[in-house]
C-alpha positions in Angstrom: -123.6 -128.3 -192.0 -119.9 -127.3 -192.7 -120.5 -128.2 -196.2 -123.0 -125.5 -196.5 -121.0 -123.1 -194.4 -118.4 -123.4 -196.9 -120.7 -122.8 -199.9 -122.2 -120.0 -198.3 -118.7 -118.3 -197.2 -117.0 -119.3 -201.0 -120.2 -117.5 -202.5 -119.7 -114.2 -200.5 -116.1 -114.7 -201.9 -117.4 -114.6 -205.7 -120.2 -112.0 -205.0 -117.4 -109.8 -203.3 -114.5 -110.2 -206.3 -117.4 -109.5 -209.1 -118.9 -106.0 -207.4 -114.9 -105.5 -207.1 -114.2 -106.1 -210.7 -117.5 -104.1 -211.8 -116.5 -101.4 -209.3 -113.2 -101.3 -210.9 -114.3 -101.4 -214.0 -116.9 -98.0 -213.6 -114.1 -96.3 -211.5 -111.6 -96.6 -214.9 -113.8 -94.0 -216.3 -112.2 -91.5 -214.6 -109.0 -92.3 -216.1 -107.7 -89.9 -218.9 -108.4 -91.7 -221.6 -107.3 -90.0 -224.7 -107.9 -91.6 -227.8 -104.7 -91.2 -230.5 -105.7 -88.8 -233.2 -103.5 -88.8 -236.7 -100.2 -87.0 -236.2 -99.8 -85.6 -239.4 -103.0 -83.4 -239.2 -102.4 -82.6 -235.5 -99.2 -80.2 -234.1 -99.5 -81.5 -230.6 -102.1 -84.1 -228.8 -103.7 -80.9 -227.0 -105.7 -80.0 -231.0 -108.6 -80.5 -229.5 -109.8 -79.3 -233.3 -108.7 -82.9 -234.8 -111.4 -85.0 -233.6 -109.9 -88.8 -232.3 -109.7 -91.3 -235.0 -109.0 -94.9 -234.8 -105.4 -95.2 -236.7 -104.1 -97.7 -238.8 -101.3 -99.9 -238.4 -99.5 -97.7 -240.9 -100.4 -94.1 -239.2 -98.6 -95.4 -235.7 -95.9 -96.9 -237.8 -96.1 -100.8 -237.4 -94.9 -102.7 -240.5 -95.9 -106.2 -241.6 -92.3 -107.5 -239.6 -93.2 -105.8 -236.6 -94.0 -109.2 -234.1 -97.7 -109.2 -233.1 -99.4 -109.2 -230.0 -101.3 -112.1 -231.2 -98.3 -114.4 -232.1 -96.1 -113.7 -229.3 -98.2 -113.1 -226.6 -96.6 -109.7 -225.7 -97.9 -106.7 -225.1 -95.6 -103.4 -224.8 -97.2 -100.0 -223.8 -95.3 -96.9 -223.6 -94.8 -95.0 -220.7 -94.4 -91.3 -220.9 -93.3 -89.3 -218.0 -93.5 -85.3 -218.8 -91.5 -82.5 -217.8 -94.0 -80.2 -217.5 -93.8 -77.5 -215.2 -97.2 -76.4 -215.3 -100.1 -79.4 -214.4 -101.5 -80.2 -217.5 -99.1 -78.7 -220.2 -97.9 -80.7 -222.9 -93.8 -80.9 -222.9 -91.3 -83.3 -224.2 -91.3 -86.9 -222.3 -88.6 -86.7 -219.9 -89.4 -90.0 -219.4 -89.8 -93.1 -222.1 -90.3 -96.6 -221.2 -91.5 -99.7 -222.6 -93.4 -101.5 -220.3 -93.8 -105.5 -221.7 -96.0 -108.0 -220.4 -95.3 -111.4 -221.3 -98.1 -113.6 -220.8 -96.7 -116.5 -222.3 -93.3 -116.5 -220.4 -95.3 -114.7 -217.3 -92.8 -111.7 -217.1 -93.1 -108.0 -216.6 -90.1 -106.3 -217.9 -89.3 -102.5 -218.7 -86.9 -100.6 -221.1 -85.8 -97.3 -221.0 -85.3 -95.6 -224.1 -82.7 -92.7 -223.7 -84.2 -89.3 -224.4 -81.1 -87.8 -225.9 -81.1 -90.6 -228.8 -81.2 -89.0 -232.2 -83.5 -90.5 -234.6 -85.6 -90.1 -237.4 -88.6 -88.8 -236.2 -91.9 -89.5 -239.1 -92.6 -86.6 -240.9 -89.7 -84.7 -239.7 -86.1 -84.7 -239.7 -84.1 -86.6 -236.8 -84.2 -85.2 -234.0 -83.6 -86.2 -230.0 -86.4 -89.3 -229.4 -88.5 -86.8 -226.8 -89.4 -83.9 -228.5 -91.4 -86.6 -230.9 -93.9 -85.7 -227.9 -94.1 -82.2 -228.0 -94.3 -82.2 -231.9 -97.4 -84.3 -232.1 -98.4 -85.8 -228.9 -98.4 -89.6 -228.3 -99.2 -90.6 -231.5 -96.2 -89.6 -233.3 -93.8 -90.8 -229.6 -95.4 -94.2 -230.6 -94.7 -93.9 -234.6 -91.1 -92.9 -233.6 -90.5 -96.1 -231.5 -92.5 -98.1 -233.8 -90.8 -97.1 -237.0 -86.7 -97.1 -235.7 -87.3 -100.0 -233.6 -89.8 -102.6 -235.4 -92.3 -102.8 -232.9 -96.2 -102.9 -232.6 -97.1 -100.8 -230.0 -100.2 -99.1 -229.6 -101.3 -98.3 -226.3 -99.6 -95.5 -223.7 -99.7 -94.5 -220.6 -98.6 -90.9 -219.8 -98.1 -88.9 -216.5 -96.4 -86.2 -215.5 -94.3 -85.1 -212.2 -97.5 -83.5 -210.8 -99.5 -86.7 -210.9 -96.8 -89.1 -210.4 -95.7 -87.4 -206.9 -99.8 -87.8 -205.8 -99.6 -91.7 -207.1 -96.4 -92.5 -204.9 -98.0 -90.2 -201.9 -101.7 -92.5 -202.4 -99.8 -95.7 -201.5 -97.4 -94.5 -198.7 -93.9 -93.4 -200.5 -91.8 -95.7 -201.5 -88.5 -97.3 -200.1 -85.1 -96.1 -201.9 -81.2 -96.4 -201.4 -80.3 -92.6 -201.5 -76.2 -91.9 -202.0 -74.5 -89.6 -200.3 -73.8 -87.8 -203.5 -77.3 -88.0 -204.7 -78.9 -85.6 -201.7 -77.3 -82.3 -202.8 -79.4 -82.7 -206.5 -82.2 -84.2 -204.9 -82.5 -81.3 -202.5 -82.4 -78.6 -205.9 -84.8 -80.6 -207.8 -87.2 -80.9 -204.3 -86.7 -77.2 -203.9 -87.6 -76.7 -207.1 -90.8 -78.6 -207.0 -91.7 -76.8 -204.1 -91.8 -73.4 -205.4 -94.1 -74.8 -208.4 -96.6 -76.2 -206.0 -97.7 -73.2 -204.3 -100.5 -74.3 -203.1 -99.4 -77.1 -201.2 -97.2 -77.8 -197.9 -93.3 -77.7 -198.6 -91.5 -81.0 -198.7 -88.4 -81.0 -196.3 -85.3 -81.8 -197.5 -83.3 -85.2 -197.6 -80.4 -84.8 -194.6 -78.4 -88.3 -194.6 -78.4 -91.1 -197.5 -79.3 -94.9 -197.0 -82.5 -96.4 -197.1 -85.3 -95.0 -196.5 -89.1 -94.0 -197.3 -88.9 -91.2 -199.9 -92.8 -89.3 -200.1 -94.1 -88.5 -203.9 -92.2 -85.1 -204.3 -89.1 -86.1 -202.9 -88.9 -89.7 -205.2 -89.6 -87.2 -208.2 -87.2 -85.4 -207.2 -84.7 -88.6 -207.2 -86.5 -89.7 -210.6 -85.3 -85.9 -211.7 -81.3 -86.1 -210.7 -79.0 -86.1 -213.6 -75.3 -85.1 -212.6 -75.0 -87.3 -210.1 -73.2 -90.3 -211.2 -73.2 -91.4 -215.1 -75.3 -88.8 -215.9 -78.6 -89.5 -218.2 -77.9 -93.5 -218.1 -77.9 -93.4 -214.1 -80.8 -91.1 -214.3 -82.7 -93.5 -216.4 -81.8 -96.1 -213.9 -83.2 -94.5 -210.8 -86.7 -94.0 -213.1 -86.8 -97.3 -213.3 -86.2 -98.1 -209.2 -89.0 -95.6 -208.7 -91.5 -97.1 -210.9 -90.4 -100.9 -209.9 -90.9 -99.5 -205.9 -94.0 -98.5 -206.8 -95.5 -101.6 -208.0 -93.7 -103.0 -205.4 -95.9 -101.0 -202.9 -98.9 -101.8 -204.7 -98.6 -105.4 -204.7 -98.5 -105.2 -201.2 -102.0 -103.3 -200.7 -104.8 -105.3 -199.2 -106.7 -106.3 -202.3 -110.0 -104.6 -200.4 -108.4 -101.4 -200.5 -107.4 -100.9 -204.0 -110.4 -100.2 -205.3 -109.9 -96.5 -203.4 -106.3 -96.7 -204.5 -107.6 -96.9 -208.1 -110.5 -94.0 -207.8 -107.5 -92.0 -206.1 -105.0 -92.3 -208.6 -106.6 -92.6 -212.3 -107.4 -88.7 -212.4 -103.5 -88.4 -212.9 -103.0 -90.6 -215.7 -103.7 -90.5 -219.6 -104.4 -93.4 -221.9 -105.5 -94.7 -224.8 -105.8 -98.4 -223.2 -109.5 -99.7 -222.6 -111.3 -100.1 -220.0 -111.3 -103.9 -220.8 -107.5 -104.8 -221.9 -106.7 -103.1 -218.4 -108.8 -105.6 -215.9 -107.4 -108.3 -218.7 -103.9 -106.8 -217.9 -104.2 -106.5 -214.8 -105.7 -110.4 -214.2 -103.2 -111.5 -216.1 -100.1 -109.8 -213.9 -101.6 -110.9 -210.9 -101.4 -114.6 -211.4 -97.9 -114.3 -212.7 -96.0 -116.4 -210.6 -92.2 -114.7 -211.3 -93.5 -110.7 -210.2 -90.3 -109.3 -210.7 -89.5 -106.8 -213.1 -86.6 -107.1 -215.5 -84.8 -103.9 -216.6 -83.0 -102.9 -220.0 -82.1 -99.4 -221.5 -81.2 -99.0 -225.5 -79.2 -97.7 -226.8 -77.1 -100.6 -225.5 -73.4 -100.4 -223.9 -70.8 -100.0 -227.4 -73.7 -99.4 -230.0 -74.0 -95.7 -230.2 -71.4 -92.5 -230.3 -71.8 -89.4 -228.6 -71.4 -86.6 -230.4 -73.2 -82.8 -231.0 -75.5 -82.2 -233.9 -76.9 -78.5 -234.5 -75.8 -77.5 -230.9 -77.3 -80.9 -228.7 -75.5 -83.3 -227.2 -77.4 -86.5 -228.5 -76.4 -90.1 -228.6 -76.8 -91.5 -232.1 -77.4 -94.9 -231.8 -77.0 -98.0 -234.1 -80.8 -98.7 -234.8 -80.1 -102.2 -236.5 -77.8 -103.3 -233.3 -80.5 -101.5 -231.1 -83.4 -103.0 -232.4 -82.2 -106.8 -232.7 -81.2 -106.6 -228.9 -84.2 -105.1 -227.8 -86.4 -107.7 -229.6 -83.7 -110.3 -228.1 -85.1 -108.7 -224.6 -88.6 -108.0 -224.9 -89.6 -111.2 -227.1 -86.8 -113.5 -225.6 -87.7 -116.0 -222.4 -84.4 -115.8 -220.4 -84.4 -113.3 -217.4 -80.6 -113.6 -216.7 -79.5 -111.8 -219.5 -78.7 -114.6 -222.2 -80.9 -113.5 -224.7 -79.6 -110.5 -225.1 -75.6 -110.8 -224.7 -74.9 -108.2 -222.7 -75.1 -106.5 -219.8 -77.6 -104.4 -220.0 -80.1 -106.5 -218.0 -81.2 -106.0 -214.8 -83.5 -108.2 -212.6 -85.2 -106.4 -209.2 -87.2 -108.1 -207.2 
C-alpha cells in the first residue's frame, strides 16, 4: 500500500516538472528574441530592412584559436545593459558583461568589460568598446569582444534600465550595502529616472546607508552611480552586486512560482539564445553544486594607461595581457584567484 502511495505521489512529481518545463518552454516565446543580422550591411540592430541571417564564425569574429564551446565546456554570453533613455531606443551599452557557465568545473562566473576601453572596433577605427552597440547593434558588440579578445561568443542577452528596474521589482528588490557617500548620486540618478517614467508612481529617495532592500528603480539607480568612489571601475563593481543579488533572489523563489516569474519578466529582455540552450542552461545551473558567482573586470589592474584620444577619456588597454588573463579566468578551474595572478577576482556568495 505505501509502495503504491509512493509511485503514485513520485508520478505527480514527474507529470508536474514536465507541464512545468513545457510551460516554460511556450512562455520563452515571449522573450525578444532577435536573431543577429550581418553588421556590415546593417548601421544599427533596429534595420529592420536587413532581414536576420544566420552568421558565420567569421561575420561575429571567432578565429580558428578562439577555445570552443564544445572542447571546453564553456559557454560565455554577453550581457548588454543600455543607456537608453527612451524604452526601446537603441543606445551605446552602458553595461558589458560576460556571463560564463562552466559546466565542466560547475561555475558561473562574470566579467565586466570597461566601457571606456579603446579598441579596434571591425570595420571601423578604434573607438571606446560601447559605442560598437550603437554602430551596429549586437552583432558587431559581439565581433568587437570576439576579435580583441579571442573568444567564441555568440549568444547575448540585452536589457535596458527600463526593463531591468521591472525584473528586480517582479522578484521583490534586492538586498544592498548602500555607503554613506553613495546616497547623494543615487538620489540624482533616482530623480532622474523619475522624471522619465511619467507614467508611473515616483520612487522615494534613499535617506540613511547600510543594508537594505533597494526596489528596481532605486538598484538602477545604484547600478547608474559613477563619482562615487573609483569612479567607472567601482561603478562596474556595483553592476555586478546588482545582477549577482538578483540571481540571488531568484534562486530563492519557490520553484512553483517561477513559471509567473518567467511570463513576467521575458517581455523586457532581447536575445538571440534558443528556446532550447536556455532550459539546457538553465538545467544545467541548477544542479551546480558551487552557485556562487565569481567576478573579474579587464582591463586588469597595471595593463592599461589612461589617457585622452580625440577629446575622450578612454583607457587603452594591453589586449595581449588582457586577453591571456581573461582566458586564465573564464577557462581556468580555480575560484580563488590563482589562475589568473592577480587580484582582480572576486567570489560572492
Amino acid at each position: 500500500m505505501m509502495k503504491k502511495f509512493f509511485i503514485t505521489i513520485l508520478s505527480i512529481l514527474l507529470i508536474f516538472l514536465i507541464a512545468s518545463a513545457t510551460y516554460i518552454y511556450i512562455l520563452l516565446d515571449q522573450i525578444g528574441n532577435n536573431s543577429l543580422v550581418n553588421s556590415s550591411d546593417s548601421s544599427n540592430s533596429s534595420d529592420s530592412s536587413t532581414p536576420p541571417e544566420k552568421l558565420t564564425s567569421e561575420d561575429l569574429g571567432i578565429s580558428e584559436t578562439a577555445p570552443k564551446t564544445s572542447e571546453t565546456g564553456v559557454t560565455n554570453i554577453l550581457l548588454f545593459g543600455l543607456d537608453s533613455r527612451a524604452e526601446n531606443n537603441i543606445s551605446r551599452s552602458d553595461t558589458i558583461m560576460i556571463a560564463t557557465i562552466d559546466k565542466k568545473n560547475q561555475l558561473i562566473k562574470l566579467t565586466s568589460l570597461m566601457r571606456d576601453m579603446y579598441v579596434p572596433i571591425p570595420g571601423r577605427n578604434k573607438n571606446r568598446i560601447n559605442t560598437a552597440y550603437i554602430f551596429g547593434g549586437p552583432t558587431l558588440a559581439i565581433k568587437t569582444v570576439n576579435t580583441n579578445f579571442d573568444l567564441d561568443i555568440r549568444y547575448y542577452v540585452t536589457v535596458d534600465f527600463f526593463g531591468l528596474e521591472r525584473i528586480i521589482d517582479q522578484v521583490g528588490g534586492i538586498t544592498v550595502d548602500v555607503k554613506k557617500q553613495e546616497i547623494p548620486y543615487i538620489n540624482s540618478c533616482i530623480a532622474e529616472l523619475n522624471s522619465l517614467n511619467k507614467n508611473t508612481r515616483p520612487v522615494p529617495m534613499l535617506t540613511e546607508p547600510g543594508l537594505q532592500t533597494l526596489n528596481g528603480r532605486q538598484a538602477v539607480a545604484y547600478a547608474r552611480v559613477r563619482k562615487a568612489g573609483n569612479a567607472d571601475f567601482e561603478r562596474t563593481e556595483r553592476q555586478r552586486r546588482v545582477l549577482v543579488e538578483l540571481f540571488k533572489k531568484v534562486k530563492t523563489i519557490n520553484p512553483l512560482k517561477l513559471p509567473g516569474l518567467v511570463s513576467t519578466i521575458l517581455p523586457y529582455v532581447e536575445t538571440n539564445l534558443p528556446k532550447t540552450e536556455i532550459l539546457s542552461l538553465g538545467i544545467s545551473v541548477l544542479g551546480f553544486k558551487n552557485k556562487d558567482i565569481i567576478q573579474y573586470r579587464i582591463p586588469v589592474d597595471g595593463t592599461f594607461t589612461s589617457q585622452r584620444i580625440n577629446g575622450m577619456a578612454v583607457l587603452v588597454p594591453d589586449i595581449e595581457k588582457n586577453k591571456a588573463f581573461l582566458h586564465d579566468f573564464i577557462y581556468g578551474d580555480s575560484v580563488n584567484g590563482e589562475d589568473t595572478g592577480n587580484d582582480n577576482i572576486d567570489t560572492q556568495q
